[in-house]
C-alpha positions as CSV (number, residue, x, y, z in Angstrom):
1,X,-4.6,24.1,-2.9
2,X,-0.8,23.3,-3.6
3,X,1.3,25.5,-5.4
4,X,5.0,24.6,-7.1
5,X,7.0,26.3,-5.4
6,X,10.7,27.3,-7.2
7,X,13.4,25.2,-6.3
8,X,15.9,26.7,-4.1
9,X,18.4,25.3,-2.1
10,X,17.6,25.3,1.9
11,X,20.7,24.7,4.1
12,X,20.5,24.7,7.6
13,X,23.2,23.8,10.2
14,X,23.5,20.7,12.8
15,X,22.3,22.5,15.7
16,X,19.2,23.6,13.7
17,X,18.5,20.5,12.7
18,X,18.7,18.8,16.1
19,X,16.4,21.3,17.5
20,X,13.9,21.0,14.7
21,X,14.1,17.1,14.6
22,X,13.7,17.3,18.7
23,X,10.6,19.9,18.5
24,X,9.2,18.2,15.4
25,X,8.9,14.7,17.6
26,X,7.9,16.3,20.4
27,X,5.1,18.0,18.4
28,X,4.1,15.0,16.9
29,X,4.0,12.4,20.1
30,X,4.2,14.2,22.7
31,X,7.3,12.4,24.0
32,X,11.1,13.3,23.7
33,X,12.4,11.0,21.3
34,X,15.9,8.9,21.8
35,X,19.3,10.6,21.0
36,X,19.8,7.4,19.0
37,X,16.6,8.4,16.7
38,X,17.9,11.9,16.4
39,X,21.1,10.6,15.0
40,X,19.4,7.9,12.5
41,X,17.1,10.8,11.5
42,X,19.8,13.3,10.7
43,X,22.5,10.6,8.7
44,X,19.5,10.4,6.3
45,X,19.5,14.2,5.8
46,X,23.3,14.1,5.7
47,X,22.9,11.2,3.6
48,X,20.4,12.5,1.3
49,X,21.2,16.2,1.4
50,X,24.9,16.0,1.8
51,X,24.9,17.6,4.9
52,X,22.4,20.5,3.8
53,X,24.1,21.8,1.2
54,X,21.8,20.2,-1.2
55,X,18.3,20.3,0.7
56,X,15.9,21.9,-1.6
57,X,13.0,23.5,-0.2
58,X,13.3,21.9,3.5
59,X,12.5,18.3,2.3
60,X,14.8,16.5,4.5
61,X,14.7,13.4,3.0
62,X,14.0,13.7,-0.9
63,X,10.5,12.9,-0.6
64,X,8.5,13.0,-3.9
65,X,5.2,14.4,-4.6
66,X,2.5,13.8,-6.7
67,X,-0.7,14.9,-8.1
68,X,-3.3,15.0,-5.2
69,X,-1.0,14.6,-2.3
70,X,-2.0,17.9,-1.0
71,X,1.9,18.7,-0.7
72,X,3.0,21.7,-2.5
73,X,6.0,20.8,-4.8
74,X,9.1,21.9,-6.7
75,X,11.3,19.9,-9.4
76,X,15.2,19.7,-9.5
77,X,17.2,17.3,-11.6
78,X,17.7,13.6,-10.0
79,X,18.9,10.2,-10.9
80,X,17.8,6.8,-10.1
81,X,18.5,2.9,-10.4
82,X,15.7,1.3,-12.3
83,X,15.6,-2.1,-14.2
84,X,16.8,-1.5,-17.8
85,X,14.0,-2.1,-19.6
86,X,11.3,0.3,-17.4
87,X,14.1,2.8,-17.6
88,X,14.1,2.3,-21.6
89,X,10.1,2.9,-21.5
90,X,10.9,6.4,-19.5
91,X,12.8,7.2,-21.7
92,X,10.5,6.5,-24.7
93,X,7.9,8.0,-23.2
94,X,9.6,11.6,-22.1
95,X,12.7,11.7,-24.5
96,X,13.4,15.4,-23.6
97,X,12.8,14.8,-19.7
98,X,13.8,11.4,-19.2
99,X,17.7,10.0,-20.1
100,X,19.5,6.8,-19.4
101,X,23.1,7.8,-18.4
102,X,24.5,4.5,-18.1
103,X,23.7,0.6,-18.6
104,X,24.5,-2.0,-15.7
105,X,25.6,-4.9,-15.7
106,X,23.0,-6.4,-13.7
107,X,20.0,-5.6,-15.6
108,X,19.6,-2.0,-14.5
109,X,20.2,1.4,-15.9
110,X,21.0,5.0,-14.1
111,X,18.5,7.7,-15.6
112,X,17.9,11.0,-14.8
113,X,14.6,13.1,-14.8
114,X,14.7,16.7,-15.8
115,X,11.9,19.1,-14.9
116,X,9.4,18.6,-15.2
117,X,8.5,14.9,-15.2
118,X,6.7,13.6,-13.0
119,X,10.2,11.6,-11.5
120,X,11.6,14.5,-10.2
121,X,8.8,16.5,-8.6
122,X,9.3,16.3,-4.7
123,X,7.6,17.7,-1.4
124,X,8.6,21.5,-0.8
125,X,8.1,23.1,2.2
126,X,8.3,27.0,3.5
127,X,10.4,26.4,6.4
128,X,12.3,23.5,8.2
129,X,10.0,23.0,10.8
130,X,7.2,21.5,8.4
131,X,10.0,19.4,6.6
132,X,10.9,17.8,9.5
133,X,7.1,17.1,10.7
134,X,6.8,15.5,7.5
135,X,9.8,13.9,7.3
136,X,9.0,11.9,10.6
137,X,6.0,11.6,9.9
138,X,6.6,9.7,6.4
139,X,9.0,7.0,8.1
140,X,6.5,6.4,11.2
141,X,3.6,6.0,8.7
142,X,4.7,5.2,4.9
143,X,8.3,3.2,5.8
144,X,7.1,1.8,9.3
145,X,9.5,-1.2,8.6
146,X,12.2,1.4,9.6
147,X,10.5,2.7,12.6
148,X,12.1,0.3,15.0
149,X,15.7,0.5,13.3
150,X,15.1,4.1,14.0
151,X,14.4,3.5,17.5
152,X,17.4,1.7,18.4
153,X,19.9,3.6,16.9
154,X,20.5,0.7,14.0
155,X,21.6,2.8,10.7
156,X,22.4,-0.4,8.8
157,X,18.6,-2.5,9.4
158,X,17.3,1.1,9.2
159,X,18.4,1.2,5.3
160,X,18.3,-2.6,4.3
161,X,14.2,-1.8,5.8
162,X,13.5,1.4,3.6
163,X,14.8,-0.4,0.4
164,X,12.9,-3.3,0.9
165,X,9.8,-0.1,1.0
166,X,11.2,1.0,-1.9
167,X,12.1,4.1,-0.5
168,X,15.7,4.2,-2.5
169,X,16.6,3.1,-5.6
170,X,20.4,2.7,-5.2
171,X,22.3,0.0,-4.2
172,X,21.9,-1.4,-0.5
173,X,26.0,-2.7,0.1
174,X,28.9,-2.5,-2.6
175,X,31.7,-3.9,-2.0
176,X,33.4,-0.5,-2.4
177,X,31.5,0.3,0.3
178,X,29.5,3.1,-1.5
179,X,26.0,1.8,-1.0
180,X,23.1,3.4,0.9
181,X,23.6,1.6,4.1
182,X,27.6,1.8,4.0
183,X,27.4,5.2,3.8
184,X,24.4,6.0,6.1
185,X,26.4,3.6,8.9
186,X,29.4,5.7,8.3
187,X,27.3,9.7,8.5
188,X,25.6,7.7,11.7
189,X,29.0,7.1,13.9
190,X,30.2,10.5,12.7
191,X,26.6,11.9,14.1
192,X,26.9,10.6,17.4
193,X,29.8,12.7,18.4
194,X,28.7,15.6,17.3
195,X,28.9,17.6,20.6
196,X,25.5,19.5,21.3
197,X,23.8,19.4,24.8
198,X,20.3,17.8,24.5
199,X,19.7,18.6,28.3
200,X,19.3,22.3,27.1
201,X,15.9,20.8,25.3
202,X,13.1,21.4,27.2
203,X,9.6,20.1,27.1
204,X,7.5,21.7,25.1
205,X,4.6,24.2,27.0
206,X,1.3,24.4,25.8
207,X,2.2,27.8,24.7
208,X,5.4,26.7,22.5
209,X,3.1,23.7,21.3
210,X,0.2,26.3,19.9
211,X,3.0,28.3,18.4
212,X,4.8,25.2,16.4
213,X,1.3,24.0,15.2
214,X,0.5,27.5,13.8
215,X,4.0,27.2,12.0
216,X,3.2,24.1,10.3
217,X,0.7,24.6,7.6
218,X,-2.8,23.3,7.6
219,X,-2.2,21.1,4.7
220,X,0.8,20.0,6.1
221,X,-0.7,19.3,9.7
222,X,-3.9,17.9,8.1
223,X,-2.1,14.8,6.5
224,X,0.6,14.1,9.5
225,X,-3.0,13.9,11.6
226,X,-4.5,11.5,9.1
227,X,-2.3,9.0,9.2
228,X,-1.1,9.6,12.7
229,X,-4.2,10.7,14.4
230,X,-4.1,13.3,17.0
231,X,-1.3,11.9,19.0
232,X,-0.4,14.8,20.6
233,X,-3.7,15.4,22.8
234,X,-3.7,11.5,23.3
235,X,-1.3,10.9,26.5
236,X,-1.1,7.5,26.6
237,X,0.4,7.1,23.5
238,X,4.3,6.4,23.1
239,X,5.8,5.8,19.7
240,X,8.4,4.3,21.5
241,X,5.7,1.4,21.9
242,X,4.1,1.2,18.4
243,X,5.2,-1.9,16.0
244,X,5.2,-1.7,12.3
245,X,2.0,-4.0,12.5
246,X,0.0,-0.9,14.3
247,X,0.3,1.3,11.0
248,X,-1.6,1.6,7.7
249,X,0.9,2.7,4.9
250,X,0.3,5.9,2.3
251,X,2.8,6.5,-0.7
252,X,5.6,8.0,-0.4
């Protein structure tokens, strides 16, 4: 049964986040992943999070929830891009919970959500461990598009694929260079020289591998497994070797 959870703000710092990405792969295939995925992963959470400071309830990547998803949940404030009139029919609809901001001049309009409608409910998790299962998770699965952006280290196709997924709502490029990808490039080169020795990483044991799984909750596990399978008691699997094509998507 989920629960909403109250919002809180979750920072953690680079190193913790490396390891947890790192562990969270390794729990999930079986396989180290790439440095260059580890970087694309974490200019996201930069990106979305601004560094940490703003990660609520160890959801890495602003994930929303909804009713059924079996993800327990919190609501913060948020704004999004939406065409003007859908934005003018939130609005209608939620008066008190729903407020356009600003008009565009191309047809869109900035709103915000305000607790609790149903635009501003997202994915909250007890730890960072479970956020960055699911986080993972939700691009290899949901935004598979991204997947091999992701593998190659590629921050700019990485962001043009997850809006064309509609997993964003803001602009792709501006020519003040403020859009997602723009900024995500920039977080990316500023990533990969972030010293931290990924040699110290070792392989998971069977031992470490039980003790991550009983960190993650069953709810949690339970929907990574059904839309990932078992991966990680199937060794001849290698993400590194899956194509968009091989994937099903879920919602977001």
């Amino acid at each position: 049964m989920t629960i909403e959870l109250s919002d809180k703000m979750t920072p953690v710092t680079n190193k913790e986040l490396i390891e947890s990405l790192w562990y969270g792969w390794l729990h999930l295939f079986g396989t180290p992943p790439k440095k260059e995925a580890i970087w694309i992963l974490m200019s996201q959470w930069a990106l979305e999070t601004g560094w940490g400071k703003s990660m609520h309830n160890y959801n890495l990547g602003n994930a929303k929830s909804r009713d059924g998803d079996g993800f327990d949940y919190s609501y913060f404030i948020c704004g999004e891009i939406v065409p003007t009139k859908y934005g003018e029919q939130l609005q209608s609809a939620s008066p008190q919970t729903a407020k356009i901001k600003a008009y565009r001049q191309n047809g869109t309009c900035i709103i915000y959500f305000y607790p609790k409608h149903s635009g501003c409910r997202f994915r909250a998790f007890s730890n960072l461990q479970e956020g960055t299962v699911d986080h993972i998770g939700l691009v290899y699965k949901r935004f598979n598009k991204s997947w091999p952006a992701l593998l190659t280290g590629n921050p700019d196709l990485y962001a043009v694929a997850l809006k064309s997924q509609g997993y964003y709502t803001a602009d792709v490029h501006t020519s003040q260079g403020t859009g997602y990808a723009d900024v995500l490039i920039k977080i990316y080169h500023t990533v990969s020289e972030i010293e931290f020795d990924y040699d110290s990483l070792s392989p998971l044991t069977e031992e470490a591998r039980q003790q991550l799984s009983n960190m993650v909750l069953l709810t949690i596990q339970q929907s990574v497994n059904d839309y990932l399978g078992d991966i990680y008691h199937t060794s001849d699997t290698d993400p590194n070797d899956l194509k968009s094509s091989d994937m099903d998507e879920i919602d977001k």
